[in-house]
PATIGU-846689 format. One line per 4 residues: number of its first residue (from 1); their letters; for each residue x, y, z of C-alpha. Coordinates in nm, 4 decimals, always signed. Example, Ala and Ser with C-alpha at 12.3 -4.5 7.8 and 13.67 -1.06 7.14 Angstrom:
REM residues 2
1) as) +1.2300 -0.4500 +0.7800 ~ +1.3670 -0.1060 +0.7140 $
***
This chain:
REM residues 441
1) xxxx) +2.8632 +13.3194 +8.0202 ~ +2.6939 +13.1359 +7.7453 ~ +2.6409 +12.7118 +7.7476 ~ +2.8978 +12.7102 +7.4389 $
5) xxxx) +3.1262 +12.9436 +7.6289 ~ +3.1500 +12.6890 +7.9046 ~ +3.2192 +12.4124 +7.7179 ~ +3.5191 +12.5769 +7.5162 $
9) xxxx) +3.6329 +12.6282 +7.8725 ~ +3.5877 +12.2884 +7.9577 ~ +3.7284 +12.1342 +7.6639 ~ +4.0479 +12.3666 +7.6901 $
13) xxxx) +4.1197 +12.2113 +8.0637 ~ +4.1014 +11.8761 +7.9377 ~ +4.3903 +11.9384 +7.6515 ~ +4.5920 +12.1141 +7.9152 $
17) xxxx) +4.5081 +11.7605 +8.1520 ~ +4.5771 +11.5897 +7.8389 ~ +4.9304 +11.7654 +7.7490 ~ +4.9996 +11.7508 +8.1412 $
21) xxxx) +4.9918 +11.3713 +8.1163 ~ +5.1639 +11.3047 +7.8290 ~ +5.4892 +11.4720 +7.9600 ~ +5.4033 +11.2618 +8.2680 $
25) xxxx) +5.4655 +10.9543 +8.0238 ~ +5.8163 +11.1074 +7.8626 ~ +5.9913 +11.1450 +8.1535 ~ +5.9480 +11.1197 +8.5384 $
29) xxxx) +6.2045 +11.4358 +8.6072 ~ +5.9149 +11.5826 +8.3268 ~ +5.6165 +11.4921 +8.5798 ~ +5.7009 +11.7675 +8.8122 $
33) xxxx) +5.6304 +12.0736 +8.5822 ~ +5.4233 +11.9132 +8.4239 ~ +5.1718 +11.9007 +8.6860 ~ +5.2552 +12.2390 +8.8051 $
37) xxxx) +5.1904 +12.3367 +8.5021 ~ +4.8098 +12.1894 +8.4930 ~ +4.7942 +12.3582 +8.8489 ~ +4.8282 +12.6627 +8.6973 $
41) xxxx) +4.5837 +12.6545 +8.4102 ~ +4.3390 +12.4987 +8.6237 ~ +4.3820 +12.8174 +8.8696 ~ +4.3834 +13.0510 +8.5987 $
45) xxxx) +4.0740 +12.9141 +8.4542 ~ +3.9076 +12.9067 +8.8105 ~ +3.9709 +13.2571 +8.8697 ~ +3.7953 +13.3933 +8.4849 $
49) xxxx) +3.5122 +13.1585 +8.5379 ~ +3.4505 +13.1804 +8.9478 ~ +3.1036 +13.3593 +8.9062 ~ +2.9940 +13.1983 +8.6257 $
53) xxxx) +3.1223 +12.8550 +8.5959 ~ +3.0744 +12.6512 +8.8975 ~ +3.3869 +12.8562 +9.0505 ~ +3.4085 +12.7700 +9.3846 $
57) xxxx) +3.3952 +12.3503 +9.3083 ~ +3.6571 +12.4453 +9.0513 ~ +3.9110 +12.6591 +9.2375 ~ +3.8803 +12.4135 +9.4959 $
61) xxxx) +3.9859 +12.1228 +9.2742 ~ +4.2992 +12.3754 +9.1514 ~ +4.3682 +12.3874 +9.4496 ~ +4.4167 +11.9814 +9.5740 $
65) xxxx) +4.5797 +11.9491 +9.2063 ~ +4.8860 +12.1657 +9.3724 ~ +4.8993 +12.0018 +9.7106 ~ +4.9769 +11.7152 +9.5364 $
69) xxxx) +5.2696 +11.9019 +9.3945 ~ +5.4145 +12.0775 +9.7339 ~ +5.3110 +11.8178 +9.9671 ~ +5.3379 +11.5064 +9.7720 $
73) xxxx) +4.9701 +11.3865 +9.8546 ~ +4.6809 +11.3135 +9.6431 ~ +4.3565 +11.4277 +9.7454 ~ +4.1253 +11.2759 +9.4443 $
77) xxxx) +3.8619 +11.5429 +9.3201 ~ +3.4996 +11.4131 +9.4587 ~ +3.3403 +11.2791 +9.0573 ~ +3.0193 +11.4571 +9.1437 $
81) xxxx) +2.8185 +11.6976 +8.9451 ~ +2.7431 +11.7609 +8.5894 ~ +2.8570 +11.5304 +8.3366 ~ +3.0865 +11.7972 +8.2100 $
85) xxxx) +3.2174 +11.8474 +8.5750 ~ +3.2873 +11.4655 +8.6193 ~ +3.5054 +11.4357 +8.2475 ~ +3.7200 +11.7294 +8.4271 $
89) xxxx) +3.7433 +11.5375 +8.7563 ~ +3.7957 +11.2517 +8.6138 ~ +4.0901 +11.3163 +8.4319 ~ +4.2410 +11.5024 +8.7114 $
93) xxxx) +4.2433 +11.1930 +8.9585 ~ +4.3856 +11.0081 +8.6510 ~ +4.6567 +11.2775 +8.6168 ~ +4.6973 +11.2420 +9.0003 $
97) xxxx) +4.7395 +10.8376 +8.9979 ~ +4.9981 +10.9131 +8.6963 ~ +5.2194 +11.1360 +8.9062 ~ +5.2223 +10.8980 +9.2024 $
101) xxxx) +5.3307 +10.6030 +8.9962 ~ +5.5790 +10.7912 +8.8343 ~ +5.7331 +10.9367 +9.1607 ~ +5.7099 +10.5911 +9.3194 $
105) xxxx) +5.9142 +10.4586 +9.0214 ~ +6.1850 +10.7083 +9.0787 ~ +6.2158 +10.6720 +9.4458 ~ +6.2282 +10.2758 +9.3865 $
109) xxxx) +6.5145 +10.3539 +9.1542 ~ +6.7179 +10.5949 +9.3262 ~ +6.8611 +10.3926 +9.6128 ~ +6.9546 +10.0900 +9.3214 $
113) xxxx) +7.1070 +10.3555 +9.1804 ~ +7.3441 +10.4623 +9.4338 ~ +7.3888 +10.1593 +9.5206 ~ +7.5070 +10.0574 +9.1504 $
117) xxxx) +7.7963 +10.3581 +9.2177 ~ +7.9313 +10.2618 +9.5764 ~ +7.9436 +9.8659 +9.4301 ~ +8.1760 +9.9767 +9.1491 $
121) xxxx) +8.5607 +9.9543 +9.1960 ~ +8.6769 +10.2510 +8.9680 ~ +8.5838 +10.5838 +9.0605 ~ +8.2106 +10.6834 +8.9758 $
125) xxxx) +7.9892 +10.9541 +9.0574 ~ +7.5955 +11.0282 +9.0567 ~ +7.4349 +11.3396 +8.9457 ~ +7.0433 +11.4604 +8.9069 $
129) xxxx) +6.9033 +11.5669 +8.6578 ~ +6.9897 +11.9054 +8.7531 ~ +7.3591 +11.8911 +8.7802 ~ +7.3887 +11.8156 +9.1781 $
133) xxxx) +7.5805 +11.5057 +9.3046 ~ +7.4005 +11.2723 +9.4796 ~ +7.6121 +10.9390 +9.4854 ~ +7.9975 +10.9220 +9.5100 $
137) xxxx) +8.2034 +10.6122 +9.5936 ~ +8.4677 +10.5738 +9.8387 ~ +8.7890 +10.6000 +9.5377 ~ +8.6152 +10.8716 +9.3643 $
141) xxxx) +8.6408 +11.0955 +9.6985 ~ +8.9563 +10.9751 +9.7731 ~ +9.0771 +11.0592 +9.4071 ~ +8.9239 +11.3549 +9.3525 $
145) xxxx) +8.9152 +11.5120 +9.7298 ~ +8.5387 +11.5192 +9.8096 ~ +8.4391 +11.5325 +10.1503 ~ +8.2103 +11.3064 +10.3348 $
149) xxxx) +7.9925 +11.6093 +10.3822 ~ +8.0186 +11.7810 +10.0829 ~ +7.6888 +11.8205 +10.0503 ~ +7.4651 +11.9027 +9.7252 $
153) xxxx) +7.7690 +12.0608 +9.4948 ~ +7.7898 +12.0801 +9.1415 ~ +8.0258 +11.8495 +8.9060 ~ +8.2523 +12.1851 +8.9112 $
157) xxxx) +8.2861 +12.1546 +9.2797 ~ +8.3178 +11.7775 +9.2863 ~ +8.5800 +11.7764 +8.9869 ~ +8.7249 +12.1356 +8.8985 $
161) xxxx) +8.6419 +12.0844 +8.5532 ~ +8.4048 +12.3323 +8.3523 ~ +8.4516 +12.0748 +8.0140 ~ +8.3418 +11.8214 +8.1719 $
165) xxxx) +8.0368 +12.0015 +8.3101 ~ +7.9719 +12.0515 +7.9929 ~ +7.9917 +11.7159 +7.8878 ~ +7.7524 +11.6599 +8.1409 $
169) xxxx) +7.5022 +11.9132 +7.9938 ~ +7.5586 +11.7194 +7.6580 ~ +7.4787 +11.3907 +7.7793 ~ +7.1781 +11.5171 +7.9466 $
173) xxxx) +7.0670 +11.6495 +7.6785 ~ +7.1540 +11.4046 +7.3913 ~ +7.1463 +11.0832 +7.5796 ~ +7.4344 +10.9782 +7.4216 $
177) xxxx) +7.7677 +10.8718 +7.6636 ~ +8.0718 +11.0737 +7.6577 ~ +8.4407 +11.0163 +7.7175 ~ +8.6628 +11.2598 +7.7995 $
181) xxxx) +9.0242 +11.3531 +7.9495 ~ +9.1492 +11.5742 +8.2074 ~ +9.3981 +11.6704 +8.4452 ~ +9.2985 +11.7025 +8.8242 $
185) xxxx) +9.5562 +11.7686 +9.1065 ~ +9.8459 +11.6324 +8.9032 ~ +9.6326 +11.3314 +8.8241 ~ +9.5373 +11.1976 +8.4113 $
189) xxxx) +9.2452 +11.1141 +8.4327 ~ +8.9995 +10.9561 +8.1757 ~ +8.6148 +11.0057 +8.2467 ~ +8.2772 +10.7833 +8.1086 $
193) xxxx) +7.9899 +11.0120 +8.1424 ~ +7.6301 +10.8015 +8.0350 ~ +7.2976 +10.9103 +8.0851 ~ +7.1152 +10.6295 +8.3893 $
197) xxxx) +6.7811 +10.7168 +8.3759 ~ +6.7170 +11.0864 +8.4498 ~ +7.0296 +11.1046 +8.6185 ~ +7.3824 +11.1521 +8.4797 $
201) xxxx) +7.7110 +10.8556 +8.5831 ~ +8.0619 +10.9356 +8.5600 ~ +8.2815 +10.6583 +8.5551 ~ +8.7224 +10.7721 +8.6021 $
205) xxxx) +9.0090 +10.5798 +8.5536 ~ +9.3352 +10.7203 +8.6720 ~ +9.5547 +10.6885 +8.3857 ~ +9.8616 +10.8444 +8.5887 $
209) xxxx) +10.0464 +10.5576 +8.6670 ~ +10.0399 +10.4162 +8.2832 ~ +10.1144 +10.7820 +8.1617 ~ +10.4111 +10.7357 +8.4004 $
213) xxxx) +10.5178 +10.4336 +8.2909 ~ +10.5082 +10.5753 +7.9301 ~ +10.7253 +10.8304 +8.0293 ~ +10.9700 +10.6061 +8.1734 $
217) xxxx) +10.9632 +10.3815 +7.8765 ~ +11.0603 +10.6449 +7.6629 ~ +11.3156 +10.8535 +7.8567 ~ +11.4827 +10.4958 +7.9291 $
221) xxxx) +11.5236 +10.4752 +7.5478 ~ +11.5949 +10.7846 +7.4912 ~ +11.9130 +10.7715 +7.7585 ~ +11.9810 +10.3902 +7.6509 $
225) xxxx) +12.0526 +10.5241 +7.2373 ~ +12.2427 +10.8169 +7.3963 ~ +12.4758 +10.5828 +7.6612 ~ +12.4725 +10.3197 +7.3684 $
229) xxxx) +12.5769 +10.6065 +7.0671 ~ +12.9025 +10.7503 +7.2687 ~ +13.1108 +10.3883 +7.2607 ~ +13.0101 +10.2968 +6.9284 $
233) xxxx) +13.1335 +10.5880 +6.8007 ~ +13.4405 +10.5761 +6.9749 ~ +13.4773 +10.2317 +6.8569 ~ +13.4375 +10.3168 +6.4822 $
237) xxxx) +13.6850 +10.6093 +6.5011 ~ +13.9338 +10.4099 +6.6996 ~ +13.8906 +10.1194 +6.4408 ~ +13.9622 +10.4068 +6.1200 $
241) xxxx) +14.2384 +10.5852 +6.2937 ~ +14.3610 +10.2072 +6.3979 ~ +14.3658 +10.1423 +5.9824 ~ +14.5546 +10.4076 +5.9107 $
245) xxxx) +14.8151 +10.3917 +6.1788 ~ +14.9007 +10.0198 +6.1043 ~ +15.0052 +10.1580 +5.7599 ~ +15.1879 +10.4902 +5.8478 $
249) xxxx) +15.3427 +10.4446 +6.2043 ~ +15.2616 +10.0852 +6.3408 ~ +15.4974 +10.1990 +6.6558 ~ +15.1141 +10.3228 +6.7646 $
253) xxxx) +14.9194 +10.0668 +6.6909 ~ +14.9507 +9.8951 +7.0712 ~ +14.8043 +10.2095 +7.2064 ~ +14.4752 +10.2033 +6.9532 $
257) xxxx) +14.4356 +9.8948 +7.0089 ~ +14.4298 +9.9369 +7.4342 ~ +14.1794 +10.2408 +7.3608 ~ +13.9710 +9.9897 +7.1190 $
261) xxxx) +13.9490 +9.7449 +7.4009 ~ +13.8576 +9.9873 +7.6566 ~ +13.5647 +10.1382 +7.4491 ~ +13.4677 +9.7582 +7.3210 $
265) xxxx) +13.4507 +9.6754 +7.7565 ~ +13.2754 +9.9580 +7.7986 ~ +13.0075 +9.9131 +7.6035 ~ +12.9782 +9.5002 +7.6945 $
269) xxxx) +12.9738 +9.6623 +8.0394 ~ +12.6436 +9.8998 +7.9371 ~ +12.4907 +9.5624 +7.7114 ~ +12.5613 +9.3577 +7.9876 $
273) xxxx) +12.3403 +9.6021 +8.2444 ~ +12.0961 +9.6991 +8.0128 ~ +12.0187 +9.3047 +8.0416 ~ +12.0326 +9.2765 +8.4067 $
277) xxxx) +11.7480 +9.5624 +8.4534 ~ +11.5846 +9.4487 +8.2546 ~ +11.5788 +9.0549 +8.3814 ~ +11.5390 +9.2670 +8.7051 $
281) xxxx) +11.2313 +9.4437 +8.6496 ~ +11.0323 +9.1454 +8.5131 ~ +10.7539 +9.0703 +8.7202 ~ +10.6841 +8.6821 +8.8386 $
285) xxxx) +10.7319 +8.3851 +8.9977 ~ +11.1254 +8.3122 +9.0039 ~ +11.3298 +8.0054 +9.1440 ~ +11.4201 +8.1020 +9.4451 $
289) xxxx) +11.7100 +7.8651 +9.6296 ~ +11.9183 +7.8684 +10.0182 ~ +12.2071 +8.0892 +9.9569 ~ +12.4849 +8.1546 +10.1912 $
293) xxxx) +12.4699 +8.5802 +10.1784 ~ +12.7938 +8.5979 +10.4048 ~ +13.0332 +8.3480 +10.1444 ~ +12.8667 +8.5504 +9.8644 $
297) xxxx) +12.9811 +8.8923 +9.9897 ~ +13.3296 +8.7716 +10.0477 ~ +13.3512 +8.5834 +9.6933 ~ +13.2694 +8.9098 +9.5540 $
301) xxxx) +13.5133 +9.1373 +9.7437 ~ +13.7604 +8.8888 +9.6263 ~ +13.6830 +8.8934 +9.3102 ~ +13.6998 +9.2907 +9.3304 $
305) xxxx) +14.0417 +9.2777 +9.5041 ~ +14.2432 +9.3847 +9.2086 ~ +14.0413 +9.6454 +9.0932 ~ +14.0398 +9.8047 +9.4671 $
309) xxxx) +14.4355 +9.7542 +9.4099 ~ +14.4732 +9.9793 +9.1567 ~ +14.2527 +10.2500 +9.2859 ~ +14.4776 +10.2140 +9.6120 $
313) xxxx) +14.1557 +10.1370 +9.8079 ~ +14.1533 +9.8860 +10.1325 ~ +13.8875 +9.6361 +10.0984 ~ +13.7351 +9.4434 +10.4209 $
317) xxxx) +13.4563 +9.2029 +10.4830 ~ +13.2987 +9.1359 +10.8489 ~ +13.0472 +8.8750 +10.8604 ~ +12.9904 +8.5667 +11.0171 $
321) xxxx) +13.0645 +8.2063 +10.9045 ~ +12.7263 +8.1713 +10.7640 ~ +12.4184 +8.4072 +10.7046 ~ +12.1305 +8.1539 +10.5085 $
325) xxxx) +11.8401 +8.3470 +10.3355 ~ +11.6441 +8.2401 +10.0730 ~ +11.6742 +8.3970 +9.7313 ~ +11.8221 +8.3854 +9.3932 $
329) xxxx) +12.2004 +8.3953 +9.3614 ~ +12.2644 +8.5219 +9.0651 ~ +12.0279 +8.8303 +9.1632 ~ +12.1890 +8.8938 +9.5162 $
333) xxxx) +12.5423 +8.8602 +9.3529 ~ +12.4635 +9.1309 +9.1454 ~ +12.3410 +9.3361 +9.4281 ~ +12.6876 +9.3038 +9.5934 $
337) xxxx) +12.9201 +9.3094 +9.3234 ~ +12.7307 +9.6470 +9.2048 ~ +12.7664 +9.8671 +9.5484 ~ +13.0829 +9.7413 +9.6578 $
341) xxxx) +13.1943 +9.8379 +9.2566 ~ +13.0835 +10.1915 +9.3228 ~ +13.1998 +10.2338 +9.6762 ~ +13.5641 +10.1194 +9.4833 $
345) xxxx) +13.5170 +10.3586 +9.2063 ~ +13.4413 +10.6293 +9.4160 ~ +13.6685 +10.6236 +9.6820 ~ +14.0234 +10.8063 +9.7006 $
349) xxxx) +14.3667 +10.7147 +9.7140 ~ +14.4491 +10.5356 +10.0546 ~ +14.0609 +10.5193 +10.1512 ~ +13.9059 +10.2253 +10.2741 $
353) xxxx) +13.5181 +9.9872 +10.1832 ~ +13.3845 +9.7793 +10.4606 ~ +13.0993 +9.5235 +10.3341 ~ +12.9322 +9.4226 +10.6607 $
357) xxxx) +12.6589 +9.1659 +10.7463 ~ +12.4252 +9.1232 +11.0621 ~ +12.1014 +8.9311 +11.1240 ~ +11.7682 +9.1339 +11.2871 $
361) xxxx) +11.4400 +9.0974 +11.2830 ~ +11.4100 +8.8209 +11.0358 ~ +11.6036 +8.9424 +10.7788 ~ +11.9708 +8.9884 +10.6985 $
365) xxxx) +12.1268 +9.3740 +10.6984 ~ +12.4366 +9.4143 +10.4858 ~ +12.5916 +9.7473 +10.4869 ~ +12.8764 +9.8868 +10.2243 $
369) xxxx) +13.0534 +10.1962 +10.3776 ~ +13.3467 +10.3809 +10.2146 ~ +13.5459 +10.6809 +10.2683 ~ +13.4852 +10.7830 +9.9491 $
373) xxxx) +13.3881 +11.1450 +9.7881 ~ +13.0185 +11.1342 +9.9666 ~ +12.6910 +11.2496 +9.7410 ~ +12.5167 +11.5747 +9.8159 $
377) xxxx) +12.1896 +11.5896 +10.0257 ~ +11.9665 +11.6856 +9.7335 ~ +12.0987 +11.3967 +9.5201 ~ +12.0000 +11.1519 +9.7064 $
381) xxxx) +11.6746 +11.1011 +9.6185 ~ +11.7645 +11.0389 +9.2819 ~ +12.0423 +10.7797 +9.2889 ~ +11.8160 +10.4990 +9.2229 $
385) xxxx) +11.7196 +10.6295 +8.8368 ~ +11.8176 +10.4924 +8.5890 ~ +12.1472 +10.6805 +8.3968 ~ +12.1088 +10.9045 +8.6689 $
389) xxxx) +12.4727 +11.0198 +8.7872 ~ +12.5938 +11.2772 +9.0579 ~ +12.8974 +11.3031 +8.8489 ~ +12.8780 +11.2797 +8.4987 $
393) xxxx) +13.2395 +11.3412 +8.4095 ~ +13.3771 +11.0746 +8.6585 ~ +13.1388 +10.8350 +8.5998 ~ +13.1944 +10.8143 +8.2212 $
397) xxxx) +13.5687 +10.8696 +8.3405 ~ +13.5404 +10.5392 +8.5656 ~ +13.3663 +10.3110 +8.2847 ~ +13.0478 +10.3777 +8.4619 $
401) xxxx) +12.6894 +10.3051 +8.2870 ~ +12.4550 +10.4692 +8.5092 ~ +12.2838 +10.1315 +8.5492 ~ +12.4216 +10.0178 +8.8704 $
405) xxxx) +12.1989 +10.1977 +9.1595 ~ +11.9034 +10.1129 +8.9713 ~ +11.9760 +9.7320 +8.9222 ~ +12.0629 +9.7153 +9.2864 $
409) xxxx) +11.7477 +9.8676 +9.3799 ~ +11.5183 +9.6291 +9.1515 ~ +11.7144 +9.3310 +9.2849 ~ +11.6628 +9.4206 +9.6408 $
413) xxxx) +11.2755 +9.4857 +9.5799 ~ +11.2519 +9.1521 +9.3894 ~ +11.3137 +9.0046 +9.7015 ~ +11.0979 +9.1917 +9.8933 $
417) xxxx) +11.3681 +9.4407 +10.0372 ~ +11.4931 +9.7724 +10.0922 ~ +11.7971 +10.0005 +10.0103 ~ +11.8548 +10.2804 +10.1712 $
421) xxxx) +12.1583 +10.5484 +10.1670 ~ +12.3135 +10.7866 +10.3993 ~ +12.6086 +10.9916 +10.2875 ~ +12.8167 +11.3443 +10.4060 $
425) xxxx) +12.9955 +11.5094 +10.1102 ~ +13.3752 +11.4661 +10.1104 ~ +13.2963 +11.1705 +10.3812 ~ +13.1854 +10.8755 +10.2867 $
429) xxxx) +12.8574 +10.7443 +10.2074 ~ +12.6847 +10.4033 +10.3207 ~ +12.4118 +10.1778 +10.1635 ~ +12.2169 +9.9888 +10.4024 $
433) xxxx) +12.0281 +9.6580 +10.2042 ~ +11.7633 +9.4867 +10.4381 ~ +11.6743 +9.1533 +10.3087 ~ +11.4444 +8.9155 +10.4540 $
437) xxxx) +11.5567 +8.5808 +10.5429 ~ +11.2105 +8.4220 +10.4267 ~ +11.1511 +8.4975 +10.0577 ~ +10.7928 +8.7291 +10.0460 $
441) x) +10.4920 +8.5291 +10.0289 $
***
């Protein structure tokens, strides 16, 4: 091989060197192949040129140049020799030094890294450059069901979505953040995906509760218009036919006029509940007073005395002279007035309500057992909804809103209580309120 033959060689080394260490500069993920990639040439090279070009010097050289790649060591190329040889050595070592600052960088910012996704309160994951996780907080596990020792998994393993592996992909390579949504083990949930160096962050916020809450919002008025539309129309028929009757045959007139004032009651009685839920479910501070839970209970079952009459029902109240808690009357009033209502309206000729009140643990229990008609096993869970009725056609039958079991069960929690319910069909049924005596810090 010729002098100028050589130095073509030479010179072609160097712009691989050269290319080698510019990707160095890009990107530290980039270092990696990079120098492989100069390994390689240089090895190549070595082997064309070993018996003409200094060959053994040189596929030595090749040779430390990928150690440092597998091992992670630099062993600098001895600068000796022609002044050709020590350009080629020289930019090697410099190559070298480049690589180890670069890896140093990275492993100085990988634990602040991590660290960065256990400190954050919402959900957030770590991946590499490569699609592997290797950070996950404590929510997003919990959340999303990853296991302490899941291991190195992909973001399909870690969060069942392909899209938002893809999204991933994107980000990577883009660099530009992405949001998207996605459902995961009944869950809505809302993810940030942004690029953090060479590695890729995913940020999710569990929008299930507020997707909940919208769906509450509008079933309540969605079932409020309905309850609300059946009385007013009633009222507006009653009030033409009422018209027309006081003209042609006033003789009926009395009996329009008790079916007016029936609907009109009716749907004071639904207005009326409509504002106590929703007084109910406001959240807050709220004047809370000493109230006297046993003379409450028996005010109210006096009050409800006639009613009870006229169903044919037997009303009694055991409690003792005084039972103090502190609360808000108007609130616990409610509470009472509501179940022992419903144990009335749902009782039978010649059955009986008992309203009872006992002290334990710090709190004050007051039961309301009737003989009434009882509520299937699989209704009882649902009770507590709002315009939720076992019995449609008695309810509306009875004046009943569908309000009452749900007010009662947002006045009991407002005071840091609990309502339960145990019932046998065509026996009875009992609601057991648990109240404490010291209002809930």
């Amino acid at each position: 091989m010729n002098g100028r033959t050589i130095a073509v060689v030479r010179w072609l080394v160097l712009v691989a060197l050269a290319l080698g260490a510019a990707a160095l500069g890009r990107a530290s993920g980039a270092s990696w192949w990079a120098l492989a990639g100069v390994a390689g040439v240089l090895a190549g090279l070595a082997l064309v040129a070993t018996d003409h070009l200094q060959g053994p010097r040189l596929r030595r050289a090749a040779q430390r140049v990928a150690a440092w790649q597998t091992e992670g060591e630099r062993v600098p190329v001895d600068p000796t020799g022609p002044p050709g040889w020590r350009q080629l050595t020289v930019a090697v070592n410099a190559l070298g030094a480049a690589h180890e600052q670069q890896a140093a960088r990275a492993s100085e910012e990988a634990p602040w890294r991590w660290q960065l996704v256990d400190a954050l309160v919402q959900p957030a994951l770590l991946f590499s450059s490569a699609g592997r996780l290797l950070a996950a907080n404590d929510p997003a596990r919990d959340l999303l069901g990853i296991a302490l020792d899941a291991g190195d998994i992909t973001v399909v393993q870690a969060v069942g979505s392909a899209s938002l592996a893809d999204a991933v992909r994107e980000v990577r390579a883009n660099g530009r953040s992405v949001s998207l949504d996605l459902e995961h083990r009944d869950h809505d949930l809302r993810t940030e995906v942004t690029l953090v160096g060479e590695e890729v962050l995913l940020v999710v916020t569990d929008r299930t509760p507020e997707r909940r809450v919208e769906e509450l919002r509008r079933n309540f008025v969605v079932n409020a218009s309905h309850e609300l539309k059946t009385p007013v129309a009633s009222v507006q028929t009653l009030t033409e036919a009422l018209e027309v009757t006081m003209r042609a045959d006033p003789a009926r007139a009395a009996e329009l006029l008790s079916r007016l004032r029936g609907e009109a009651q009716r749907l004071a009685r639904l207005v009326h509940d409509l504002l106590d839920l929703r007084r109910l479910e406001e959240r807050g501070s709220v004047e809370r007073v000493p109230v006297d839970l046993a003379e409450l209970a028996r005010r109210v079952v006096a009050d409800l005395v006639p009613r009870a009459d006229e169903r044919e029902v037997e009303l009694a109240v055991e409690a003792p002279d005084r039972a103090m808690l502190v609360g808000v009357p108007g609130d616990l009033e409610t509470v009472v007035k509501n179940l022992v209502a419903n144990a009335i309206e749902y009782n039978r000729p010649g059955g009986s309500v008992e309203v009872s009140l006992a002290t334990a643990l710090g709190a004050r229990v007051l039961r309301v057992t009737d003989t009434g008609i009882g509520i299937p096993q699989h209704e009882l869970g649902r009770i507590f909804e709002r315009f939720y009725r076992v019995d449609p056609a008695r309810s509306r039958e009875t004046g009943g809103t569908g309000l009452g079991l749900a007010i009662v069960r947002h006045g009991v929690e407002r005071h840091g209580g609990t309502v339960a319910v145990d019932s046998l069909l065509g026996e009875g049924t009992t609601f057991t309120v648990t109240l404490p005596i010291e209002p809930p810090s």
